[in-house]
N, C-alpha and C positions, 0 to 999 in steps of 0.2 A: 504493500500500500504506500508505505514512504518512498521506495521508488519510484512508481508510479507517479505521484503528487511532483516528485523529484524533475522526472521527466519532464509533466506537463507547464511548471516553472519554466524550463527552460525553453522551450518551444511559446509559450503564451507572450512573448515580445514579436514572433513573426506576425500574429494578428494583423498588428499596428502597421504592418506592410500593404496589407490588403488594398486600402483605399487609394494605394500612391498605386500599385498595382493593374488595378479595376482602370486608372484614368491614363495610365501608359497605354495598357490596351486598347482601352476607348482612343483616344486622341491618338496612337502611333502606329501602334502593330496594325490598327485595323486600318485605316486609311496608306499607308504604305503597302498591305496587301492588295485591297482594291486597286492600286496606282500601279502596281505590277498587273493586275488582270486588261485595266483599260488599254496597256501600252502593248497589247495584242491586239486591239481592235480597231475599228474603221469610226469611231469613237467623233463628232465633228460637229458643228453647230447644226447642217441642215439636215443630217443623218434624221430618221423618223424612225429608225431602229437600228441595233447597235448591233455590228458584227463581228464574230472572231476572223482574226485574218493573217494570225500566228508570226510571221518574224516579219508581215509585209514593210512595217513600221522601220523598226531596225534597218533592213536593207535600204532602206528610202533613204534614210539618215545619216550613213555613212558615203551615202552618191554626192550630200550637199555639200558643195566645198566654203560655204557660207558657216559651215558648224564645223569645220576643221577652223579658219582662222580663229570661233572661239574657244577652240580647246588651245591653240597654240597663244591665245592672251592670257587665257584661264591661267595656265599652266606659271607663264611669264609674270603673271602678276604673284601667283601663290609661291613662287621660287623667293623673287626678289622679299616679296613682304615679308615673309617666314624670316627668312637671312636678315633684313635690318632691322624689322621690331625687333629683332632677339637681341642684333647687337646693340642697336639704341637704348632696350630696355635697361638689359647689362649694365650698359656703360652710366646711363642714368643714377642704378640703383648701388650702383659700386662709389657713385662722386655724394648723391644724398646719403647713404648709411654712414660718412665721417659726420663728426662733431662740428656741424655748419650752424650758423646760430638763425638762421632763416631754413634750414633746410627742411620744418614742418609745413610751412607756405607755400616752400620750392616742390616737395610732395604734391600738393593741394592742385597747384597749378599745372603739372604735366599731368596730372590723371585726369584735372577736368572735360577734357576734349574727350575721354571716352563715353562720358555719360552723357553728352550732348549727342541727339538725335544724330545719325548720319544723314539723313537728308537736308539737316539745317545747316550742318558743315558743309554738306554738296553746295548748297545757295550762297553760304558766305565765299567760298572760293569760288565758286562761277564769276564773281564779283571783283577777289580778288585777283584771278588772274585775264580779266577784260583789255583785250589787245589795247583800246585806248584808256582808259579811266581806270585801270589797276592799279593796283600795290604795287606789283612785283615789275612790270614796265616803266611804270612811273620813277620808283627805285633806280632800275637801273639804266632809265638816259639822264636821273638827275646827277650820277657818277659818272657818265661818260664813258657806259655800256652801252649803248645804242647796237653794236654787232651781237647782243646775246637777247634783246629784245624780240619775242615770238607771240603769236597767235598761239597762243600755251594749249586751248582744248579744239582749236579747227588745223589744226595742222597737224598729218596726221605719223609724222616725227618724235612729237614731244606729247599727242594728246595721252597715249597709256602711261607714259614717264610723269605727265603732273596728277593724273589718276593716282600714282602710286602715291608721291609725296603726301599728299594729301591724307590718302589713307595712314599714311608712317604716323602723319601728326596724330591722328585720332589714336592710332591704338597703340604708340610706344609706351604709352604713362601706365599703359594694364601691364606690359608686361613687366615695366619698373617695379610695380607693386607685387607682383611676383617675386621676383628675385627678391628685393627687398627683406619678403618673407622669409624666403629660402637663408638669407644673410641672417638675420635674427638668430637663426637655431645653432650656425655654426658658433661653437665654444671656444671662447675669447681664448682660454690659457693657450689653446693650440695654436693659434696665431701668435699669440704672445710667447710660446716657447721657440719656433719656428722664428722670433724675429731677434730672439735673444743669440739663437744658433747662426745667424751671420745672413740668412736670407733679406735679400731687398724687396721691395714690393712687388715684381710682377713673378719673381720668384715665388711668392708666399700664395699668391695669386694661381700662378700655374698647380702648385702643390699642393695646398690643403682649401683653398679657399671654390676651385671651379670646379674640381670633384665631390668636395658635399653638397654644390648645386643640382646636383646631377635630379636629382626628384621636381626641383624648377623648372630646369631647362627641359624634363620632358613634357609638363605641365604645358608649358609657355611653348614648343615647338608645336605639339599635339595642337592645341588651341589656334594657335596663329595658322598654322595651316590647311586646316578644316574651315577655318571663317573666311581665309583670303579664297580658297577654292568655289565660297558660296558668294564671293560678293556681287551685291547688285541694286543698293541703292548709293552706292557714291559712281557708279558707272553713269546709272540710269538717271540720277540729278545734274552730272555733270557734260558729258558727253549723247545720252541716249543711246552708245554703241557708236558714235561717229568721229569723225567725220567718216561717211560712208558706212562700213564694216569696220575700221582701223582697229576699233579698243572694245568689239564686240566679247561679251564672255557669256559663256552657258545659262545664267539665268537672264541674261537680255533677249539672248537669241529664244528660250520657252517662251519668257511675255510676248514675245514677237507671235509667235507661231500661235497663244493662247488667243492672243487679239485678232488672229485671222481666223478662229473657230475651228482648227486642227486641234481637237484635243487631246487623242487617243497619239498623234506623232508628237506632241508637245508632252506627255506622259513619257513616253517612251523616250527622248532625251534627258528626261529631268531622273529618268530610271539608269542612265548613262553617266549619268555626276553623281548618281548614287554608289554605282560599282568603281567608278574611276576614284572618289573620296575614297572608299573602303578597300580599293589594292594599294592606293598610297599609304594611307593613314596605319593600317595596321602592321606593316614592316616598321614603319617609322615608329610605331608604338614597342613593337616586341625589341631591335634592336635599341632603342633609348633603355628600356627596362634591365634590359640585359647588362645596358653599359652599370646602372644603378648599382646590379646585383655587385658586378663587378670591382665596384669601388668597396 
């Protein structure tokens, strides 16, 4: 009997699962199974009934070379962003964890930009970087940069590269406050022994200080590259996918295809950034862990 009671103790906290459980399945599992069912079908606004039509979609899909240029921005923007949030965040959260006597405000103010709406950042930069009335133009013919003066989102040169920036500003302060965290836990004596033993700062740095990041840095890679791979309201504020196709990426090009009432081919791409996130994300997951175990 006491075992028993024993048991049921230990199991009566899963209960309290149930309800987060019931609403993953409601809101996830079930609508991403249907989203796999429709992206076999002939699924479209003036359809009057819905037909299976097994890989027709797929094959379709891969013929467009309009959805090749946004795998190849997708890809370009998730590379770069991943790479410099991490090292901005880093480098961010490596200059605020010294004993700065502003460096609660200096916090305050690089994280801000994440919790501001992305679509209000898309509009304030549309603004700031306007071929004549900008910021950044304005800046630089009053320096007598007039040769580095561009059409920053209609030229279609520079329109993915101010995409990026822009996004960098928004999410380097999340990843700072990452790290950050990660710096907290590391134990001062060990630095402090390490600094007493003759090591100089990028010394202590490589040795003890970016190996117990390692739980951060998978945190902070994981994250930055599943969000850069889905982004599509600092695209769709700032450029719409253009000039032309230029800075086209996988959720521009589905809105595209959802607003001309292909639904079941615009499922069927959006089922294609599903597999493409999860053959990336998951090596990138298993090898970080491993490096973790490793440390």
């Amino acid at each position: 009997m006491k075992e028993g009671s024993r048991v049921g103790r230990l199991k009566y906290p899963l209960y309290f699962s149930f309800p987060a459980l019931a609403v993953f399945l409601l809101f996830f599992i079930t609508p991403t199974l249907i989203g796999f069912y429709y992206s076999f079908t002939d699924w479209n606004i003036n359809a009057d009934r819905i037909q299976f039509t097994g890989l027709a979609n797929y094959i379709e899909l891969f013929k467009e070379p309009r959805l090749k240029t946004a795998l190849i921005n997708t890809l370009i923007f998730a590379a770069v962003v991943t790479l410099m949030q991490n090292f901005l965040g880093l480098g961010l959260a490596l200059v605020l964890n010294e004993a700065l006597k502003l460096r609660n405000v200096l916090r305050m103010i690089f994280f801000l930009p994440y919790v501001i709406a992305p679509i209000v950042i898309g509009y304030i930069f549309r603004a700031i970087y306007h071929p004549e009335h900008g910021i950044v133009n304005t800046l630089l013919s009053k320096v007598g940069l007039d040769f580095l003066v561009h059409d920053w989102l209609n030229d279609p040169k520079y329109a993915l590269f101010s995409i990026i920036v822009t996004d960098l500003w928004r999410v380097a302060g999340f990843s700072m406050v990452v790290y950050l965290a990660g710096l907290q836990f590391i134990p001062k004596d060990l630095i402090e022994s390490s600094s007493i033993d003759g090591a100089k700062y990028w010394q202590r740095f490589r040795s003890v200080v970016f190996p117990l990041l390692a739980p951060a840095l998978t945190v902070n890679v994981l994250l930055s590259m599943i969000g850069s791979m889905k982004v599509f309201e600092m695209v769709m504020v700032l450029t719409e996918g253009g000039p032309g196709y230029t800075t086209e990426v996988f959720y521009t090009y589905i809105r595209g295809m959802f607003s001309t009432g292909l639904f079941g081919y615009a499922t069927a791409v959006n089922v294609v950034l599903f597999v493409l996130v999860t053959l990336v994300g998951v090596p990138v997951l298993m090898a970080m862990k491993k490096r973790e175990v490793e440390m």
